[in-house]
C-alpha positions in Angstrom: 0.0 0.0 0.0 2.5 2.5 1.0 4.5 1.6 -2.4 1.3 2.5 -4.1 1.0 6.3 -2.3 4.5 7.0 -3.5 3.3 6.1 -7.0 0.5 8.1 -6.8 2.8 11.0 -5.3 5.4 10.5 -8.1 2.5 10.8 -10.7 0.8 14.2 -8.7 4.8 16.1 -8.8 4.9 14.8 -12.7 1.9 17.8 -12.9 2.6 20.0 -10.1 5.0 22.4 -12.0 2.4 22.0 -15.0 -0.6 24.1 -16.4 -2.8 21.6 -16.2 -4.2 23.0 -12.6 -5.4 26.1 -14.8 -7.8 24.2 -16.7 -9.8 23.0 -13.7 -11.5 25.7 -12.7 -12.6 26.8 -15.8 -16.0 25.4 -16.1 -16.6 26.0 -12.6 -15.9 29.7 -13.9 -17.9 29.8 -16.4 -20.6 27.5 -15.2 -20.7 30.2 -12.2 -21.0 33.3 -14.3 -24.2 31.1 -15.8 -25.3 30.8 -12.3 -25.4 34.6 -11.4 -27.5 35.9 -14.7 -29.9 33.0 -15.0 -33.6 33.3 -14.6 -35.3 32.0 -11.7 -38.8 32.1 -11.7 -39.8 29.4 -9.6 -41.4 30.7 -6.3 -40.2 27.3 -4.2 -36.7 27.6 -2.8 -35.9 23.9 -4.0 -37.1 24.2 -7.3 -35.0 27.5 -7.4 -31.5 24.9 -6.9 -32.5 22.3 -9.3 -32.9 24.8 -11.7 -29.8 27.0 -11.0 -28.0 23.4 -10.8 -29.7 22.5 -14.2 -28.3 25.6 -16.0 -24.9 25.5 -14.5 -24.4 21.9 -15.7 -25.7 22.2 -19.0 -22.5 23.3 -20.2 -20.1 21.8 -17.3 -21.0 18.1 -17.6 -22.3 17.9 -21.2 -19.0 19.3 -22.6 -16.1 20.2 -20.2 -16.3 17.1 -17.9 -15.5 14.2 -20.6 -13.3 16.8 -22.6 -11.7 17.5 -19.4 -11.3 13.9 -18.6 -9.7 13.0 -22.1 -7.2 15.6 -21.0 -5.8 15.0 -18.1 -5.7 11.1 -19.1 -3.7 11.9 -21.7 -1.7 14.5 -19.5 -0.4 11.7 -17.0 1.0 9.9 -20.1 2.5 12.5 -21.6 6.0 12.2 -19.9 6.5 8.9 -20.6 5.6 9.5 -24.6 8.6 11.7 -24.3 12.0 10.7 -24.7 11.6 7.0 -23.5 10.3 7.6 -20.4 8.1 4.1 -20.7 11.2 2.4 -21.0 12.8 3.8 -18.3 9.7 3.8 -16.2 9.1 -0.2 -16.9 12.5 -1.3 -16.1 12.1 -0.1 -12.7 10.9 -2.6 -10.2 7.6 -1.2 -10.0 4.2 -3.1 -10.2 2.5 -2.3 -13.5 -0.6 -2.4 -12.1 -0.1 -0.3 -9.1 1.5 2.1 -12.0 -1.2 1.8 -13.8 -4.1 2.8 -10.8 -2.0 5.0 -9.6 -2.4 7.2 -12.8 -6.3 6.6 -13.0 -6.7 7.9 -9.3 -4.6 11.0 -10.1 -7.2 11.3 -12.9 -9.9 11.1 -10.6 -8.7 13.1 -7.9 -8.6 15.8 -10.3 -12.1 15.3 -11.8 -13.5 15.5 -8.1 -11.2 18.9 -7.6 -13.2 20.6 -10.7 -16.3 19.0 -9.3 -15.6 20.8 -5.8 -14.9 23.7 -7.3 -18.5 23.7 -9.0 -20.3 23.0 -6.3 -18.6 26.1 -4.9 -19.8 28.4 -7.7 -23.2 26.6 -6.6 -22.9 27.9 -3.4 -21.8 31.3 -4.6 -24.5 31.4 -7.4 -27.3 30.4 -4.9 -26.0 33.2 -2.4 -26.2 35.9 -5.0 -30.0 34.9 -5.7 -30.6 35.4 -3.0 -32.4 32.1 -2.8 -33.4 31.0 1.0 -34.5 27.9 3.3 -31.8 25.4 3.8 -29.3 23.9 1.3 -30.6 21.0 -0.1 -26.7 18.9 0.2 -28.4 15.6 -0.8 -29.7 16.5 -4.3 -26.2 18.6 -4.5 -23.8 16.0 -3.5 -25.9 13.4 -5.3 -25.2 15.3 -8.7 -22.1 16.6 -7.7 -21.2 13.1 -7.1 -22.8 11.0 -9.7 -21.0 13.5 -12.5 -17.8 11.8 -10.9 -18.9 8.4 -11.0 -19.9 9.2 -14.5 -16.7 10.1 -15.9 -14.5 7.8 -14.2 -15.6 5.2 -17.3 -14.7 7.8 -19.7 -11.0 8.3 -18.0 -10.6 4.7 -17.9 -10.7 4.3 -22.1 -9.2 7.5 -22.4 -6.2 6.6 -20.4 -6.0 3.0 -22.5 -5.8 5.1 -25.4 -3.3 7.2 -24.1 -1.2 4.6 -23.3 -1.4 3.2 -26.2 -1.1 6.3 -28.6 2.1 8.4 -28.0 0.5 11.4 -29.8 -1.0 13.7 -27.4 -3.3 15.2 -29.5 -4.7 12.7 -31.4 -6.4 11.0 -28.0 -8.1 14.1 -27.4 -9.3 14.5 -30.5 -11.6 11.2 -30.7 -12.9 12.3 -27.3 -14.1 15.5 -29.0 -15.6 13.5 -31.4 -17.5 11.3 -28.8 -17.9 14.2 -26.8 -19.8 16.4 -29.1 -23.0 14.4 -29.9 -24.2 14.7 -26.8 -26.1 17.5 -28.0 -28.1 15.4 -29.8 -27.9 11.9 -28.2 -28.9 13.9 -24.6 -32.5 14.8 -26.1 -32.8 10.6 -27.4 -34.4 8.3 -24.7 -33.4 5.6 -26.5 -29.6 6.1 -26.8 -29.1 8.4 -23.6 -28.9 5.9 -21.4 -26.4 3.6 -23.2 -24.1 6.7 -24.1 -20.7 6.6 -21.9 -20.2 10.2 -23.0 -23.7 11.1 -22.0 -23.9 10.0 -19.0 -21.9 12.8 -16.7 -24.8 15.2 -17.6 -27.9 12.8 -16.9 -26.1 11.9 -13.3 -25.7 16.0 -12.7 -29.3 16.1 -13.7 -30.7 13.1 -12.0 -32.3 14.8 -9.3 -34.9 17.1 -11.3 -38.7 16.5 -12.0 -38.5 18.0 -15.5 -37.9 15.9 -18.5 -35.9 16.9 -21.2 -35.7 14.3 -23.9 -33.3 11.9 -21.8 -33.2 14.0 -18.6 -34.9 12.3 -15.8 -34.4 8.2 -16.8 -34.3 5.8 -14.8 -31.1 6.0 -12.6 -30.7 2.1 -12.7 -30.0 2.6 -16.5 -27.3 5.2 -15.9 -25.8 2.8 -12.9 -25.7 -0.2 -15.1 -23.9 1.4 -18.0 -21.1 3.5 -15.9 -20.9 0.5 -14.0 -20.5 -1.7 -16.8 -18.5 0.4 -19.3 -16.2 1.3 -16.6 -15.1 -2.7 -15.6 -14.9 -3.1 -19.5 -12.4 0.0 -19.9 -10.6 -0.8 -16.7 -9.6 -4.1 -17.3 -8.6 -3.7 -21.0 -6.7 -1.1 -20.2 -4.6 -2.7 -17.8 -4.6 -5.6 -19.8 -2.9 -3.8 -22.3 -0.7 -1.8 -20.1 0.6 -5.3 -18.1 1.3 -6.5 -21.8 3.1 -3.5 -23.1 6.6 -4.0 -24.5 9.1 -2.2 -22.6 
């Protein structure tokens, strides 16, 4: 265990000195400037949250979160694409698969950062609404925290691919490519829930009343898929990894 924290210490100073701490709070940013201008017509206090929370996530988990996640996937790889680092990093008597974890949790100790930092521009967004009666922290955490659980399938592929794919870019690029249809897939309730890339913004939204195409499906759907697609990436990922020539 304690050869697994120094892994996972090793991979967090790899990205200390990087930008790659700039890019987190940007949707929070953004997703709070959303927050303060937004309508609120409702007259109930809870409704008032689930629909500040509903605007501020349209943009945060339908687009940033998986692109965010493709990123920094590909970011913890990106030393050892450079100059032979895999080949230096491989010789050393290291377990592969503690190497390989140890990468995927400083992936999703990041994605839970961002995901703090929005439910702070929540909190701030909320305060300058002025909207009252007590914070409603279980529909919050439950969105705030079922985003995470969404994406964690998504930084599982992505980091297989990174592995596997010494460009940088060209990772990022397919997750774009996945990324982007949820604009469309979102507003199907037949391919919604069966979309990995879809499913950070249905989890975020899980907790309203209002139905928007896929909004509002069955959370036993979105359980099974993130549950499933996540073992699937996981374990061919560090299949592939434990197999990887030196």
């Amino acid at each position: 265990m304690n050869a697994f924290f120094r892994l996972v210490a090793s991979e967090h100073l790899k990205l200390s000195k990087s930008f790659i701490w700039l890019l987190l709070p940007i949707s929070p940013l953004l997703s709070l400037a959303i927050g303060l201008f937004v309508s609120l017509d409702s007259t109930l206090d809870l409704e008032k949250y689930a629909m500040l929370v509903s605007a501020m996530a349209a943009f945060h988990a339908m687009l940033f979160l998986p692109i965010l996640t493709g990123i920094l996937s590909a970011f913890v790889c990106r030393y050892e694409h450079a100059g032979g680092g895999w080949k230096q990093l491989l010789t050393l008597p290291i377990s592969r698969t503690g190497l390989y974890f140890a990468k995927f949790t400083v992936v999703a100790l990041l994605l839970a950062f961002t995901q703090l930092l929005f439910l702070g521009a929540v909190l701030l967004a909320a305060s300058y609404q002025g909207i009252g009666g007590s914070l409603p922290w279980g529909m919050l955490l439950a969105g705030i925290g079922g985003g995470w659980l969404a994406c964690l399938p998504l930084a599982a592929l992505q980091l297989l691919v990174s592995v596997g794919w010494s460009s940088f870019a060209a990772p990022l690029v397919i997750n774009v490519m996945l990324t982007i249809p949820n604009m469309l897939i979102l507003n199907s309730e037949r391919f919604a829930p069966f979309y990995p890339w879809a499913q950070p913004m249905l989890a975020m939204l899980s907790f309203s009343d209002q139905e928007f195409g896929g909004f509002g499906l069955p959370l036993v759907n979105i359980l099974v898929t993130v549950t499933g697609s996540f073992i699937v990436f996981l374990a061919a990922g560090l299949l592939y990894f434990k197999r990887k020539e030196v």
